[in-house]
N, C-alpha and C positions, 0 to 999 in steps of 0.2 A: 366671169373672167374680165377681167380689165388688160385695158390697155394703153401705152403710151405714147406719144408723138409730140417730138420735140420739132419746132420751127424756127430755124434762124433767121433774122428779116435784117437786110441789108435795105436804104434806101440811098437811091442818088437822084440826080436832077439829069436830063435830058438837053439838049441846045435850045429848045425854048423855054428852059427853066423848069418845067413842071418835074415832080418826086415820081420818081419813078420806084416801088417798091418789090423787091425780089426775096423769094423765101427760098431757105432748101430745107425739105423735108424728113426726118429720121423715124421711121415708124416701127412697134414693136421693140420695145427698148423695155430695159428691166423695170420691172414694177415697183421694186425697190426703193431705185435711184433716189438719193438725195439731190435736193437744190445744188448742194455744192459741187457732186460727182456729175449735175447736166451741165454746168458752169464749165467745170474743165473738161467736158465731152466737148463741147462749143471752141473752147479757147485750143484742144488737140484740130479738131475740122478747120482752124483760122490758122494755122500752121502750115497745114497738110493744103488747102486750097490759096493762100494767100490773098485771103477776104478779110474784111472786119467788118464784124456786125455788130448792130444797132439796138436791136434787142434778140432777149427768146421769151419764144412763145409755148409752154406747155400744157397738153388736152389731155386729158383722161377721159377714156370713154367704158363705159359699164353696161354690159347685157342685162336689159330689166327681167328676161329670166331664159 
């Protein structure tokens, strides 16, 4: 069985400047999903939280048996 988890990673900068990087995490998502349909999962979560993110990040993980 596989599985999927999509991470969206927002970075900003802190008062001494350094990137400060923040993820929120979506676990057990359809196995299906296209590129396009985690695209506009990410841009509904950017509506709904009033975030923009920088990128995503998608894992697949597979039971070796």
């Amino acid at each position: 069985m596989n599985t999927i988890t999509v991470s969206l990673v927002k970075v900003t900068h802190n008062a001494e400047g350094k990137a400060v990087t923040t993820r929120r995490r979506f676990n057990n998502l359809n196995q299906s999903a296209t590129q396009q349909q985690i695209k506009e999962f990410s841009a509904i979560i950017e509506q709904l939280t009033g975030e923009k993110y920088d990128s995503i990040e998608l894992t697949t993980t597979s039971n070796v048996y």
